[in-house]
N, C-alpha and C positions, 0 to 999 in steps of 0.2 A: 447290801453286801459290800460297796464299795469304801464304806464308813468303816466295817471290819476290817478291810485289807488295812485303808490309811493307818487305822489304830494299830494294825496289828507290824505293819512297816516303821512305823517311828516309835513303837512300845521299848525296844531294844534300844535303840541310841539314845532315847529321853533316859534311861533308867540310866545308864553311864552319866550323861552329861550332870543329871542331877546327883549321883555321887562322887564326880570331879570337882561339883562345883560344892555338895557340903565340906567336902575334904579341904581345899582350899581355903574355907569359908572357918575351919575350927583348925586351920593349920598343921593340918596334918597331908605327911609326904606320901600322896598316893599312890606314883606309882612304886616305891619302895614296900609300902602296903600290899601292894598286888603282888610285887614279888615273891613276897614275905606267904602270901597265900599259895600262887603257885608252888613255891618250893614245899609247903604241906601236903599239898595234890599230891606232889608227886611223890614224896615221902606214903602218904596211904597206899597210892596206888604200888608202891614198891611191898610193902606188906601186905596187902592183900591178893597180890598177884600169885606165887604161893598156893595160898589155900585153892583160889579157883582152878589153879594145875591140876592139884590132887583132885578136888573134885568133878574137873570135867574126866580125869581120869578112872575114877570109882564110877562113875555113872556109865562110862563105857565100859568100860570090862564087866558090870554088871548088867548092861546091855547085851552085850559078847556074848557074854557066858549063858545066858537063857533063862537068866535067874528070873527077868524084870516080866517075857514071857511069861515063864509058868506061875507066875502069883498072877498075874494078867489074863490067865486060862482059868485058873482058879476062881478068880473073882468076876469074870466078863459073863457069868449069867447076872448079877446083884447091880453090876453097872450098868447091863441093858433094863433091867428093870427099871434102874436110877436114872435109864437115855442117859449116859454118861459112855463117852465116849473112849475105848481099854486102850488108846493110846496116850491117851493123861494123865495113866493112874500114878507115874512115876511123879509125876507133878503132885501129884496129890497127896503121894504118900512123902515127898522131902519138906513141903512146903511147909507143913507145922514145924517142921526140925530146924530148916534152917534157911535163912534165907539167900545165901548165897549160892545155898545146893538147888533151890528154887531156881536159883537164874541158869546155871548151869544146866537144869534139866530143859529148863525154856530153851534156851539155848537152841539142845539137844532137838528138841522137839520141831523146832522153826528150820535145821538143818534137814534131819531126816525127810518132815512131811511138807516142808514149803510155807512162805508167809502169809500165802493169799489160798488158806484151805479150809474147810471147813472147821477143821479140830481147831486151828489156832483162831477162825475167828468168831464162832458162837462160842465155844467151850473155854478158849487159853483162859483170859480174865475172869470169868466165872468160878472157877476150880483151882485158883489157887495162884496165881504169879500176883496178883495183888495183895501184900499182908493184910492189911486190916478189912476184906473185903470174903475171906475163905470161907471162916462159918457160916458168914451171914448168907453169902451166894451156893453155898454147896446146901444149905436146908430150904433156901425159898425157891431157887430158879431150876428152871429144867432147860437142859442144852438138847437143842432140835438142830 
């Protein structure tokens, strides 16, 4: 265990020092580089920010309004058959669509029920906040 800590304490500053020192080493101005990448960041982050408004907005008002409920009443005999847990199914049902409405409903999900609860931690990851993990875990795995 304490072999992981050391590696896992000096993993981060060896990864810096060794791209200061290729950078140098093929002369190029790193931290002009860095800049050059943060000001992208923040460029994404300015356009993306936006959409997630809307979307954590649609997810509430469709929260609100009783809608995510009653399909949730509708479908929560097929999900107990499925041990699938009817406060996901919002997750489940954005997650093929899109995946920033994915995070949104994660979000949503971690707000309402808490980080350290059952739904978010046998179920969240199983059922859909990991894209390429949805199919394969919503046909093999059963959430207890």
């Amino acid at each position: 265990m304490n072999l992981v800590n050391y590696i896992s304490i000096i993993a981060v500053p060896f990864v810096i020092f060794f791209i200061v020192c290729y950078g140098i080493s093929e002369k190029i101005k790193v931290f002009d580089t860095f800049l050059d990448g943060c000001k992208e960041g923040i460029n994404t982050v300015i356009k993306i920010f936006p959409t997630l408004i809307a979307l954590f907005l649609a997810i509430n008002a469709l929260r609100n309004s009783g809608i995510l409920e009653l399909i949730s009443n509708i479908l929560s005999p097929i999900l107990n058959k499925l041990t699938i847990p009817s406060e996901i199914l919002p997750l489940i049902l954005i997650r093929p669509i899109s995946g920033s409405g994915a995070t949104a409903v994660a979000m949503d999900i971690m707000e309402n029920y808490g980080v350290d609860t059952i739904i978010r931690n046998n179920c969240f990851y199983d059922y859909g906040f990991h894209r390429n993990n949805f199919i394969y875990n919503s046909s093999l795995y059963k959430c207890y």
